[in-house]
N, CA and C atoms of all chains as a GROMACS GRO file, in nm:
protein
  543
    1UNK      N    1   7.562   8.692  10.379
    1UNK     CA    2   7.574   8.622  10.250
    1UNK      C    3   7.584   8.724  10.136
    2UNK      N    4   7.701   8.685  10.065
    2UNK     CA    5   7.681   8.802   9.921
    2UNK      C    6   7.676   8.706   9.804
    3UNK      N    7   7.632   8.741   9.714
    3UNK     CA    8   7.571   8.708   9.563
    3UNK      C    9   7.745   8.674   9.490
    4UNK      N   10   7.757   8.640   9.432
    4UNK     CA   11   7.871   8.649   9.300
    4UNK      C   12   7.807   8.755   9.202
    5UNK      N   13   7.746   8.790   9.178
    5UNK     CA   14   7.763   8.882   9.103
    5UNK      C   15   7.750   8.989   9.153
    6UNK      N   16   7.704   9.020   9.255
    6UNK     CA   17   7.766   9.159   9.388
    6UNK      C   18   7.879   9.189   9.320
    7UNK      N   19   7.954   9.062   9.359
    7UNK     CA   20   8.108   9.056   9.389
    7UNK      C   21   8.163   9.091   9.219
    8UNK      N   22   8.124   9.046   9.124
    8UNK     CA   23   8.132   9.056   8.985
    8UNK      C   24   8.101   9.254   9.006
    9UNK      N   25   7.993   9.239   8.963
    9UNK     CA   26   7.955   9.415   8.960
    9UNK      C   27   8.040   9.515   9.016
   10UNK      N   28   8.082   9.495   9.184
   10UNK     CA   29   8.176   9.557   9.190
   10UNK      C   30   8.310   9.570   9.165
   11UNK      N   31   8.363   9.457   9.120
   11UNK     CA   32   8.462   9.479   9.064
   11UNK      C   33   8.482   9.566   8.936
   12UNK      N   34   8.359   9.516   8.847
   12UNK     CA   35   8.378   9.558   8.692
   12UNK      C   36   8.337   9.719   8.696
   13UNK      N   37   8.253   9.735   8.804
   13UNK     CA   38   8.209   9.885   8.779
   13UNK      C   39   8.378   9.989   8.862
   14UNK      N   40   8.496   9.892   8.940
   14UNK     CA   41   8.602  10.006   8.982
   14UNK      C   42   8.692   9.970   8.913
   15UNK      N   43   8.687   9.869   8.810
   15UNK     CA   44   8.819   9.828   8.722
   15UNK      C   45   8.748   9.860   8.593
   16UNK      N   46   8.738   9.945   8.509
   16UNK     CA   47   8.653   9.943   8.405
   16UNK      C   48   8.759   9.827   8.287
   17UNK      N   49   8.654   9.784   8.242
   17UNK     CA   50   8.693   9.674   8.109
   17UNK      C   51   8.824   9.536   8.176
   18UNK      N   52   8.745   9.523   8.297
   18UNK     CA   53   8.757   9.448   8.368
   18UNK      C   54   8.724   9.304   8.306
   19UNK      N   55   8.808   9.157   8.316
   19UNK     CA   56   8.757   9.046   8.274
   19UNK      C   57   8.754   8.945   8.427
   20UNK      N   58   8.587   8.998   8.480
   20UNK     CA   59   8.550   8.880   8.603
   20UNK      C   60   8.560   8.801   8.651
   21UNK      N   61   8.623   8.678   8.714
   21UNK     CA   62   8.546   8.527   8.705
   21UNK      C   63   8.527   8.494   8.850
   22UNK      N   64   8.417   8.468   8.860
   22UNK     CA   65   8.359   8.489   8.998
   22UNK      C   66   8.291   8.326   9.057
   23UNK      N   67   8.375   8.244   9.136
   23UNK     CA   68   8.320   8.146   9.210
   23UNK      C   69   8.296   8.119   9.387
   24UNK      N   70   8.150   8.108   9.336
   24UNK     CA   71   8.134   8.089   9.496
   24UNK      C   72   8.185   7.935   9.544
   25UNK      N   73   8.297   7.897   9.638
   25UNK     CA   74   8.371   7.775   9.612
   25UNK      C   75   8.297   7.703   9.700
   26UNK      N   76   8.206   7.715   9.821
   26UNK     CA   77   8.162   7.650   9.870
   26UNK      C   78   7.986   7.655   9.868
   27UNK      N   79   7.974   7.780   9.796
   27UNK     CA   80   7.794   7.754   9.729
   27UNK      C   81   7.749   7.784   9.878
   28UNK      N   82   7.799   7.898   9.979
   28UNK     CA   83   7.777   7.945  10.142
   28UNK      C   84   7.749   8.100  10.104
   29UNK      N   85   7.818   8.162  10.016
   29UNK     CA   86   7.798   8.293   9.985
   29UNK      C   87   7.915   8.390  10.055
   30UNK      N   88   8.030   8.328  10.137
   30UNK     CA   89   8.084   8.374  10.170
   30UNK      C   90   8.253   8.344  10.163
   31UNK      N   91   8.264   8.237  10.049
   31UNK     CA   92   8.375   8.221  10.046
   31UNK      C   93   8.392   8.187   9.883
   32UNK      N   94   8.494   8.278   9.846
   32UNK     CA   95   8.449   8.341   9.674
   32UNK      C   96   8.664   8.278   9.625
   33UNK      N   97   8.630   8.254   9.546
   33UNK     CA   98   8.739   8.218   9.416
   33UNK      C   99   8.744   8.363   9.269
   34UNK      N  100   8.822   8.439   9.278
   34UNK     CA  101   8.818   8.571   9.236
   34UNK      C  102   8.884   8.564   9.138
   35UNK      N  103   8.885   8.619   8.984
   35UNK     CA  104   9.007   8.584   8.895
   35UNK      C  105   8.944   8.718   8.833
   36UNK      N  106   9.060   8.782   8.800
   36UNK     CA  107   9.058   8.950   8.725
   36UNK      C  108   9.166   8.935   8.674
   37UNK      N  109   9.147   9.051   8.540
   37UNK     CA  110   9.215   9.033   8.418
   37UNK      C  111   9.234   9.146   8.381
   38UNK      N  112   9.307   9.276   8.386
   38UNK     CA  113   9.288   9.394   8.320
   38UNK      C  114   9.393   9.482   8.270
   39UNK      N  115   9.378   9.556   8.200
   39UNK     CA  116   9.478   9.623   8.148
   39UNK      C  117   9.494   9.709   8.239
   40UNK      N  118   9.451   9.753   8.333
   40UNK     CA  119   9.498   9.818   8.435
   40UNK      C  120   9.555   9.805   8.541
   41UNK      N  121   9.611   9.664   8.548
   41UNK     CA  122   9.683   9.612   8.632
   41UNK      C  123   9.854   9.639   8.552
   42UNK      N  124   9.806   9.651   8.456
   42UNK     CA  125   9.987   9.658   8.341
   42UNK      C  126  10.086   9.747   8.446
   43UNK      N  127  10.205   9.723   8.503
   43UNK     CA  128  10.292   9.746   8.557
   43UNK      C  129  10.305   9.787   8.728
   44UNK      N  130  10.173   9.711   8.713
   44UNK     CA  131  10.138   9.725   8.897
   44UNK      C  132  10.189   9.608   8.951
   45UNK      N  133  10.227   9.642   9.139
   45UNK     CA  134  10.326   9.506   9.171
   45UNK      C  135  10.164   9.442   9.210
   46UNK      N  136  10.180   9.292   9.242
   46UNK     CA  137  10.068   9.205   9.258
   46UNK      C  138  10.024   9.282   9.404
   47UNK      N  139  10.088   9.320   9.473
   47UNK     CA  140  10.041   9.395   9.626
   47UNK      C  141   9.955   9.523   9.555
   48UNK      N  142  10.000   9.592   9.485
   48UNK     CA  143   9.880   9.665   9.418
   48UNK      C  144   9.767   9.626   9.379
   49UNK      N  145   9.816   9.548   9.296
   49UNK     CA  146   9.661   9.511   9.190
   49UNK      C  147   9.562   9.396   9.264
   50UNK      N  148   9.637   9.382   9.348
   50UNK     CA  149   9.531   9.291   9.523
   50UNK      C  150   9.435   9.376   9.570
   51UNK      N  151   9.518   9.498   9.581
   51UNK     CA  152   9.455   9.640   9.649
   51UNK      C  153   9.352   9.708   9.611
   52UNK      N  154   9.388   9.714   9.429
   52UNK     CA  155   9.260   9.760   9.352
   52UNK      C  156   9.118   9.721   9.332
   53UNK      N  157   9.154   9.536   9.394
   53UNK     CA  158   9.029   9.426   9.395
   53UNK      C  159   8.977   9.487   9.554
   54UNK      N  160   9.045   9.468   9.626
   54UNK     CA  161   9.000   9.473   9.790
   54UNK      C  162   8.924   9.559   9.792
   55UNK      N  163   8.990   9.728   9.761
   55UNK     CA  164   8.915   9.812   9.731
   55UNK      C  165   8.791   9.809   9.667
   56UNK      N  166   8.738   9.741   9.581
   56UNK     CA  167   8.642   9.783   9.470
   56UNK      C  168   8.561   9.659   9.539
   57UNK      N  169   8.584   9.578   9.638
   57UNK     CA  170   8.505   9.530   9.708
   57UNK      C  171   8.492   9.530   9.888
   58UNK      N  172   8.569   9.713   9.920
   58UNK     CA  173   8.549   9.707  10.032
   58UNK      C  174   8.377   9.676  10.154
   59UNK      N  175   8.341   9.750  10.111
   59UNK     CA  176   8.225   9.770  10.189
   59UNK      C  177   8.128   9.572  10.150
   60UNK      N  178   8.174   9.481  10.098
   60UNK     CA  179   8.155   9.376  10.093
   60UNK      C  180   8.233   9.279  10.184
   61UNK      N  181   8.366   9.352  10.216
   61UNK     CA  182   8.446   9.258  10.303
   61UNK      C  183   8.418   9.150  10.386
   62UNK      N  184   8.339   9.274  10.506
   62UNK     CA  185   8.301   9.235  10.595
   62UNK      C  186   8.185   9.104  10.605
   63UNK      N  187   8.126   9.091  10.540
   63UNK     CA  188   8.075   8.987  10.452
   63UNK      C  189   8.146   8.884  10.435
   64UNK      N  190   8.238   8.857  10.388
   64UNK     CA  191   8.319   8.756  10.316
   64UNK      C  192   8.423   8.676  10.407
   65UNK      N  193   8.425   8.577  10.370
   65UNK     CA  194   8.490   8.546  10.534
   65UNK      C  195   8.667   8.501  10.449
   66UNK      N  196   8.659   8.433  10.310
   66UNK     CA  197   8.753   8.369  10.238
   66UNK      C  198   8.758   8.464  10.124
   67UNK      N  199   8.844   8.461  10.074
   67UNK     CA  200   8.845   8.532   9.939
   67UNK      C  201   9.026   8.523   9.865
   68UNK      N  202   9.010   8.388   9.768
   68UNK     CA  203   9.113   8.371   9.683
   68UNK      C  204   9.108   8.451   9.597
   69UNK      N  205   9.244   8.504   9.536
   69UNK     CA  206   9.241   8.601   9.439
   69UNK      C  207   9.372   8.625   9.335
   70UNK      N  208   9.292   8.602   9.231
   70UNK     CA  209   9.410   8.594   9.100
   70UNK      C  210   9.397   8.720   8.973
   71UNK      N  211   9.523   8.781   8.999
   71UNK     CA  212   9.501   8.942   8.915
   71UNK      C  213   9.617   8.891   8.831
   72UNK      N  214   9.585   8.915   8.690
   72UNK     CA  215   9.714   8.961   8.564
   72UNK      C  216   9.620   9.064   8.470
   73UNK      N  217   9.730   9.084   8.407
   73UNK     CA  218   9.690   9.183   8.306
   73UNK      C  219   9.665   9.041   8.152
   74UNK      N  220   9.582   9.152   8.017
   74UNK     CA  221   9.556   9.024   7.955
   74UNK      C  222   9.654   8.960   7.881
   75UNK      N  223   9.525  10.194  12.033
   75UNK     CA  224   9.547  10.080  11.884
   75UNK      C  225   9.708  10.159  11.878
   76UNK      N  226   9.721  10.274  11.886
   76UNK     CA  227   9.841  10.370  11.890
   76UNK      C  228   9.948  10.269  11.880
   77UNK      N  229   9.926  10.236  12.061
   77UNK     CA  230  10.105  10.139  12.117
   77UNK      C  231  10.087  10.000  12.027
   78UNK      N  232   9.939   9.959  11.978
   78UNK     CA  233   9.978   9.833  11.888
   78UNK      C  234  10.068   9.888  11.750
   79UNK      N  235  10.016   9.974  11.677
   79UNK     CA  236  10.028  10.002  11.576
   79UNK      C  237  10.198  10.012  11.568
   80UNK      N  238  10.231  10.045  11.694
   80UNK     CA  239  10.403  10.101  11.691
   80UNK      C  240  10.479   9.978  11.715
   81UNK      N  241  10.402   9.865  11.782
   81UNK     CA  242  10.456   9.709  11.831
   81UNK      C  243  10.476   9.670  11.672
   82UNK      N  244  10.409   9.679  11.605
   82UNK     CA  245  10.360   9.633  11.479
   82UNK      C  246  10.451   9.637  11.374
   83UNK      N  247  10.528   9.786  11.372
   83UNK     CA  248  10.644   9.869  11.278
   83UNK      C  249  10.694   9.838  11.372
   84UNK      N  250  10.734   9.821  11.478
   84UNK     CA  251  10.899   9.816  11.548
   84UNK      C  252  10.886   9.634  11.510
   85UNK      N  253  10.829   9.516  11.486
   85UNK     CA  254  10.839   9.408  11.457
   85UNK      C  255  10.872   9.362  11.297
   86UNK      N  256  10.825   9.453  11.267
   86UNK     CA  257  10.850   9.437  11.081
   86UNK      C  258  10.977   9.513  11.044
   87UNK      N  259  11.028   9.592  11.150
   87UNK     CA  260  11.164   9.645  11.133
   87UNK      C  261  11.273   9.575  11.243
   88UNK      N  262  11.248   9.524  11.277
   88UNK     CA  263  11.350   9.417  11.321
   88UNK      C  264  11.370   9.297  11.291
   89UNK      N  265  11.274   9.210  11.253
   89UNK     CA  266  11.250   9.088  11.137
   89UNK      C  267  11.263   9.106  11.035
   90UNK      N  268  11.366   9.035  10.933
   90UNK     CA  269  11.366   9.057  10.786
   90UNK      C  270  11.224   9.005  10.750
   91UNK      N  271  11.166   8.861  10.802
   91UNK     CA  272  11.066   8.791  10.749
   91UNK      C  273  10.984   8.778  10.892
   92UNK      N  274  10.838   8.838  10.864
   92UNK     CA  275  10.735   8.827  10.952
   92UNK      C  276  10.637   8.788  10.890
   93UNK      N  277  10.524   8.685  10.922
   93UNK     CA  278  10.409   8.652  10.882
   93UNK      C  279  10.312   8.693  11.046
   94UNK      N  280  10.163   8.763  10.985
   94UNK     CA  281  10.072   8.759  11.108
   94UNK      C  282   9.926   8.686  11.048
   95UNK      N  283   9.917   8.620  11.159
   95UNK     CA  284   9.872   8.461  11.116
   95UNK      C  285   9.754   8.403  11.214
   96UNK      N  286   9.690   8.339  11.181
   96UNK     CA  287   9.550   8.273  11.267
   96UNK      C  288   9.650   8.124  11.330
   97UNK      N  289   9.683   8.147  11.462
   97UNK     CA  290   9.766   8.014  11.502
   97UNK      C  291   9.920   8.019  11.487
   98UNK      N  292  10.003   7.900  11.522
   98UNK     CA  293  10.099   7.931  11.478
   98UNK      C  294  10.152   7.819  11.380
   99UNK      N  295  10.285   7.807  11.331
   99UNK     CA  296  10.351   7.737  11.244
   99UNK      C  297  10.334   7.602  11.266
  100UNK      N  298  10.318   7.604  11.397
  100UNK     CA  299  10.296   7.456  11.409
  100UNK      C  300  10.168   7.384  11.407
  101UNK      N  301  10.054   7.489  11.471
  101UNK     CA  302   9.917   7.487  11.494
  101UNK      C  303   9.878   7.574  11.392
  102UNK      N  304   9.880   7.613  11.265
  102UNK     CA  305   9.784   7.714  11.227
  102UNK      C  306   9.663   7.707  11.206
  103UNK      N  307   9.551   7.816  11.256
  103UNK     CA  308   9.412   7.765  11.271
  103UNK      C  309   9.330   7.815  11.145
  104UNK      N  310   9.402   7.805  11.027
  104UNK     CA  311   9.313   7.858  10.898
  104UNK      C  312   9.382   7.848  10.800
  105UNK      N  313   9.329   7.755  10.665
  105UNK     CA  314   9.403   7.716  10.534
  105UNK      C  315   9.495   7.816  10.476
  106UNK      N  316   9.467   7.927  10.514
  106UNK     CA  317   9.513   8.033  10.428
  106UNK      C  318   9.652   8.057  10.547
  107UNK      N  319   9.657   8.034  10.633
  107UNK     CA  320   9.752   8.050  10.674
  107UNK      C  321   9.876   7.952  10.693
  108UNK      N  322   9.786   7.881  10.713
  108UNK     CA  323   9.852   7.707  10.686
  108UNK      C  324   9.990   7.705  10.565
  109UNK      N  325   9.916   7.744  10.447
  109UNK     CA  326   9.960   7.764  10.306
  109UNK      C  327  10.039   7.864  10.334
  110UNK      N  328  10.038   7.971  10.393
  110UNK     CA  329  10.170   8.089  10.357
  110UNK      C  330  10.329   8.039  10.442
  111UNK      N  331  10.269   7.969  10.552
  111UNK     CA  332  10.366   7.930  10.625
  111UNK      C  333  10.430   7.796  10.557
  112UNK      N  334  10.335   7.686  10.495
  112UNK     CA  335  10.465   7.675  10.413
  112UNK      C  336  10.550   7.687  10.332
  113UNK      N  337  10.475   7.748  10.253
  113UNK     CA  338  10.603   7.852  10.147
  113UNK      C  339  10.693   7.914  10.272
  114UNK      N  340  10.735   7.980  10.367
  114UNK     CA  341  10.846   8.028  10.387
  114UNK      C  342  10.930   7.895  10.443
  115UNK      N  343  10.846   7.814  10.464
  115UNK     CA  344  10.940   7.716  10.535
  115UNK      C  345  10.962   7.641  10.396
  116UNK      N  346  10.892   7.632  10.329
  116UNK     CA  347  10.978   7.556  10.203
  116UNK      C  348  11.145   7.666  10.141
  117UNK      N  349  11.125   7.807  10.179
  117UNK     CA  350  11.237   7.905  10.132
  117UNK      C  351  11.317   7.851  10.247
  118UNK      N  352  11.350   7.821  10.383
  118UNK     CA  353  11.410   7.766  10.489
  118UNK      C  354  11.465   7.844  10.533
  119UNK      N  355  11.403   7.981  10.564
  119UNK     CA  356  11.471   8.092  10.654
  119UNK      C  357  11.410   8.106  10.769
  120UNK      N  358  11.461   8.107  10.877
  120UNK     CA  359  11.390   8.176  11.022
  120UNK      C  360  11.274   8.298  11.000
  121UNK      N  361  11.152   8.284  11.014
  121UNK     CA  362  11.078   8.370  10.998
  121UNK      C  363  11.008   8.418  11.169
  122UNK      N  364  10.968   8.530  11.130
  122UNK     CA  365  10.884   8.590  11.306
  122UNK      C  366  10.725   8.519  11.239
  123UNK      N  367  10.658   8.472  11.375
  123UNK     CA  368  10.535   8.446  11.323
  123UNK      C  369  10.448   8.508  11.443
  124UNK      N  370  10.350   8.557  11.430
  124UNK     CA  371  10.234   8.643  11.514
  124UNK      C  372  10.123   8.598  11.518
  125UNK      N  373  10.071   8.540  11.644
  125UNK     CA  374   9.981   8.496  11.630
  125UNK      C  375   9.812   8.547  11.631
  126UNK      N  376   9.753   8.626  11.574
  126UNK     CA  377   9.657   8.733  11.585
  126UNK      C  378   9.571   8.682  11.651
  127UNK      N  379   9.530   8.555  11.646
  127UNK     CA  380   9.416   8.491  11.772
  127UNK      C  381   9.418   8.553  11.936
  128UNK      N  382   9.617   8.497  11.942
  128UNK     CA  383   9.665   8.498  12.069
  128UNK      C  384   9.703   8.634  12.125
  129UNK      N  385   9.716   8.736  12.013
  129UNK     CA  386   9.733   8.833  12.052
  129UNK      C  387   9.652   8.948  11.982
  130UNK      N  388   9.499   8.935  12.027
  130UNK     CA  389   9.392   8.974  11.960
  130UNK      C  390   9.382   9.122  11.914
  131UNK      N  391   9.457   9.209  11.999
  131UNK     CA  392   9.438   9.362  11.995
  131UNK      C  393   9.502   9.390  11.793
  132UNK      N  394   9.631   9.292  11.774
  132UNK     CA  395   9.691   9.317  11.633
  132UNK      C  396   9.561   9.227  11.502
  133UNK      N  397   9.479   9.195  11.555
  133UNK     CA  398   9.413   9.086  11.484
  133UNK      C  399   9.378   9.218  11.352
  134UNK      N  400   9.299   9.360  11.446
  134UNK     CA  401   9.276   9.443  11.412
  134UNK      C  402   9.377   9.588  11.336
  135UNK      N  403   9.442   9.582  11.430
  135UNK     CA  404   9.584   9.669  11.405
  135UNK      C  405   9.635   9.656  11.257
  136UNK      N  406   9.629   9.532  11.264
  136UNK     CA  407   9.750   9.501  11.153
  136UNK      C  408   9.647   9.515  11.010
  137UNK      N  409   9.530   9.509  11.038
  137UNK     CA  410   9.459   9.532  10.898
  137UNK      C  411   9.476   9.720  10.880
  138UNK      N  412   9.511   9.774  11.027
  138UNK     CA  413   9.490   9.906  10.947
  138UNK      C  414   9.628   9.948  10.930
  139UNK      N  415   9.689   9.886  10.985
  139UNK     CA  416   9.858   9.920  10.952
  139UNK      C  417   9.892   9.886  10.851
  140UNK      N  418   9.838   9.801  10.738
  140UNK     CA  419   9.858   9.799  10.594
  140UNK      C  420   9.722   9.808  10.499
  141UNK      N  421   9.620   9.883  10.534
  141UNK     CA  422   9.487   9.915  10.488
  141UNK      C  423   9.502   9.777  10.407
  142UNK      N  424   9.482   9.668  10.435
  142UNK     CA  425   9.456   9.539  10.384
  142UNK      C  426   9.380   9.451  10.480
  143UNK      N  427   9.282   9.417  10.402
  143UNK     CA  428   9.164   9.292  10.480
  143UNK      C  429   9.190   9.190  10.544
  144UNK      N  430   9.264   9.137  10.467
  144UNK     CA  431   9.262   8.978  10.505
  144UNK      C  432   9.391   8.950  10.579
  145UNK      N  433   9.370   8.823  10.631
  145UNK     CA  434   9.500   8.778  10.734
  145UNK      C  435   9.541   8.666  10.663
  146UNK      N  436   9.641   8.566  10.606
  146UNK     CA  437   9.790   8.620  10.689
  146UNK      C  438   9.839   8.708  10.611
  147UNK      N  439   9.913   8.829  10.654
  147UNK     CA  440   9.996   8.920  10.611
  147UNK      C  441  10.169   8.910  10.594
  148UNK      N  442  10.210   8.934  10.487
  148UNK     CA  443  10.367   8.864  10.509
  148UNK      C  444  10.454   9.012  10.492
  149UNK      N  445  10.536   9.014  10.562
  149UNK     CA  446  10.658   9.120  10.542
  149UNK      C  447  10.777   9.082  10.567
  150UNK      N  448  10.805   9.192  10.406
  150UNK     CA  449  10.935   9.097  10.386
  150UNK      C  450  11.131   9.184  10.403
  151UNK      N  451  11.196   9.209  10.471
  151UNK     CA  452  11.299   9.348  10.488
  151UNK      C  453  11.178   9.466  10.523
  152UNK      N  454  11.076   9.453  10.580
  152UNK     CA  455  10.993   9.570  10.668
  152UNK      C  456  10.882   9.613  10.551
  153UNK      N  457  10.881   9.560  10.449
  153UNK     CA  458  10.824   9.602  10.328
  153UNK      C  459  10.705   9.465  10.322
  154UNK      N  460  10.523   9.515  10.318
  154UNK     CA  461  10.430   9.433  10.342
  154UNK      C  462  10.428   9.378  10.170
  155UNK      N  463  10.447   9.291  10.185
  155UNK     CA  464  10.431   9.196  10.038
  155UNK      C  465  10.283   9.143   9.982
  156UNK      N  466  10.194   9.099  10.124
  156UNK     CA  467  10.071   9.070  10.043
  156UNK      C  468  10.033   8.936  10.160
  157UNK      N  469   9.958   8.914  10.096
  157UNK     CA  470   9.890   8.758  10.164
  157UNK      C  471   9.951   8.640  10.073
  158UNK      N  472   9.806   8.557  10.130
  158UNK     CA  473   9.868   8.417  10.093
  158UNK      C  474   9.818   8.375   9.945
  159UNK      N  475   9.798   8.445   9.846
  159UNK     CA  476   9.764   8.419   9.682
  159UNK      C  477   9.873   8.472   9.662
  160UNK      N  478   9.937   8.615   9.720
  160UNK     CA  479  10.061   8.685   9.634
  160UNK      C  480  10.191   8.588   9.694
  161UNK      N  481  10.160   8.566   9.804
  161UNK     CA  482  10.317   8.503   9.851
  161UNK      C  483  10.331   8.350   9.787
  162UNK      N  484  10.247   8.290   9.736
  162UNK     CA  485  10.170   8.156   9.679
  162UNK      C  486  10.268   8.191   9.500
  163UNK      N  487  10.188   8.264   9.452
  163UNK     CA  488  10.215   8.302   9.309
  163UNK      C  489  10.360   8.377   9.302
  164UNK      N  490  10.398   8.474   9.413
  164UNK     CA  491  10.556   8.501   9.414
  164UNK      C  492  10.657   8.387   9.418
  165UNK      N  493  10.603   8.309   9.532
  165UNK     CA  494  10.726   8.196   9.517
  165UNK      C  495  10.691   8.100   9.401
  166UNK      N  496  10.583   8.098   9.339
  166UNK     CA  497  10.571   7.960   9.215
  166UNK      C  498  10.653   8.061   9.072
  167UNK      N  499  10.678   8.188   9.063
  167UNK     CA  500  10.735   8.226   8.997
  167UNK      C  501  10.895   8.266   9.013
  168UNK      N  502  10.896   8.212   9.150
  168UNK     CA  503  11.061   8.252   9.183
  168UNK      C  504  11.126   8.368   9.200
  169UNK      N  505  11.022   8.417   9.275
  169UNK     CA  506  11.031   8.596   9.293
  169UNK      C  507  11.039   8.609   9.458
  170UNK      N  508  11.011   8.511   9.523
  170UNK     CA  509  10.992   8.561   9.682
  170UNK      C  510  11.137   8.509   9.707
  171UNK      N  511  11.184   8.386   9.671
  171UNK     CA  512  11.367   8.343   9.769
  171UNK      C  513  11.428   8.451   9.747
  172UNK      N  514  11.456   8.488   9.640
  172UNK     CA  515  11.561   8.586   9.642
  172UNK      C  516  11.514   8.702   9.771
  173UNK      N  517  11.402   8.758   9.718
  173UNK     CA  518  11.379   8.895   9.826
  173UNK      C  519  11.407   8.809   9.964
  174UNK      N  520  11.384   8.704  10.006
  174UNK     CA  521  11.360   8.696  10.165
  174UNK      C  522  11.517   8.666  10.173
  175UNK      N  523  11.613   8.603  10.110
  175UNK     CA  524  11.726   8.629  10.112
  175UNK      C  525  11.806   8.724  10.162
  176UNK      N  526  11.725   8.789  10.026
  176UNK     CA  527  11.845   8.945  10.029
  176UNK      C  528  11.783   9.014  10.184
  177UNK      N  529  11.694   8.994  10.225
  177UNK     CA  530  11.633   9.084  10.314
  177UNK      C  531  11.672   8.998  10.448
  178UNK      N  532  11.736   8.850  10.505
  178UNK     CA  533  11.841   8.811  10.563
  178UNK      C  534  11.929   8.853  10.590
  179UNK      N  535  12.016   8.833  10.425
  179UNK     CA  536  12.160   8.902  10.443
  179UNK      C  537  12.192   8.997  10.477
  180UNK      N  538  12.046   9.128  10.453
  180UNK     CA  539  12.070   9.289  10.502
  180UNK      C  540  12.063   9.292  10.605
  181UNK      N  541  12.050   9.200  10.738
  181UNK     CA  542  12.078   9.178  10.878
  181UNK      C  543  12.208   9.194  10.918
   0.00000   0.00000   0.00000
């Protein structure tokens, strides 16, 4: 089981000035609704900026069984 | 994992359009896969589909053959595009027909 704000924290601490939104969709702890917002996604293809989330929540993966995920820049 | 890893690239280079998937097109055994498969069948091109259940050794493979987590994986002209949020949001923006097209016609 992981927390949402695990999942929050790590994101914001590998995307700095990162905008979060973190739902646990079934309230199980393991199946999360993900929405990121950053200027550091600006001219990355969506297969990137997927990558930058995955990453910054690897070592949580394994954990997670679902994980929807919505990246733009702001 | 070697001879998977090479099954893996010799399949994404002979298929313009491959999805690897929990089940198949007809049976898929997980929403997320469910959903990617019909977006290509809503684009109406012949796609390769893999079934990672049925062929368990790639279940693994294929996450390290594109250092990406999650399953289903879509590739599109041999080039890994993403899962089922990017292939979801590519085609609602009208960005995936064309590529799986053009990546047809380059057959």
């Amino acid at each position: 089981m992981v927390d949402m704000s695990e999942v929050r924290a790590r994101i914001e601490a590998a995307i700095p000035g990162a905008a979060v939104r973190v739902t646990d969709s079934t309230g199980g702890g393991d199946h999360f609704d993900v929405e990121v917002i950053a200027e550091a996604f600006a001219g990355k293809a969506l297969v990137d900026q997927h990558r930058m989330v995955y990453t910054a929540l690897a070592d949580l993966m394994p954990r997670i069984h679902a994980l929807a995920l919505r990246t733009r820049t702001p | 994992m070697g001879d998977v890893m090479q099954e893996i690239a010799r399949e994404v280079a002979e298929h313009p359009v491959v999805i690897y998937m929990k089940g198949t097109p007809r049976f898929p055994m997980c929403g997320f896969s469910a959903a990617t498969v019909e977006v290509l069948q809503e684009i109406g091109v012949p796609f390769k589909a893999v079934d990672v259940l049925a062929e368990a050794e790639k279940r693994e493979a294929i996450k390290a053959f594109t250092h990406w987590p999650t399953i289903p994986q879509v590739f599109v002209g041999g080039k890994f595009i993403g899962g089922c949020d990017i292939v979801r949001e590519m085609h609602a923006r009208g960005e995936l027909a064309p590529l799986v097209h053009a990546a047809v016609a380059a057959r």
